[in-house]
N, C-alpha and C positions, 0 to 999 in steps of 0.2 A: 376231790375236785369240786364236787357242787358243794358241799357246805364252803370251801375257800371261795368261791362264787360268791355265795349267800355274802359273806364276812363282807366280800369286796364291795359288793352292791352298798350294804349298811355304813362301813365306813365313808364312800364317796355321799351317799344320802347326807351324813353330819355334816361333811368338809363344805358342801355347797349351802350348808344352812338349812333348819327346820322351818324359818320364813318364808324361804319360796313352796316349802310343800304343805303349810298353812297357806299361805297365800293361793296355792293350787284349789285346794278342797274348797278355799271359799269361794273362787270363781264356778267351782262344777255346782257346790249348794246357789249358789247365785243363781248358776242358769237352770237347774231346775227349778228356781222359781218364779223364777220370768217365763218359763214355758208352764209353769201351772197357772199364770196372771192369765197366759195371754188365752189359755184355755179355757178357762171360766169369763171371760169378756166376750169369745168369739163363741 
């Protein structure tokens, strides 16, 4: 059952595209760097 999980999880991840979960990780490295900006400024 959990590795059929696992599968399930992986194949919906491709169907919606590797884009949006690129595009994900670059908003989280984004905002950690706009909170390391705004850290060394203030």
């Amino acid at each position: 059952m959990h590795d059929f999980g696992f599968a399930g999880d992986e194949i919906c991840a491709y169907k919606i595209s590797p884009c949006v979960h690129a595009a994900g990780m670059a908003a989280v490295l984004f905002g950690v760097m706009l909170f390391v900006m705004y850290g060394k400024l203030h």
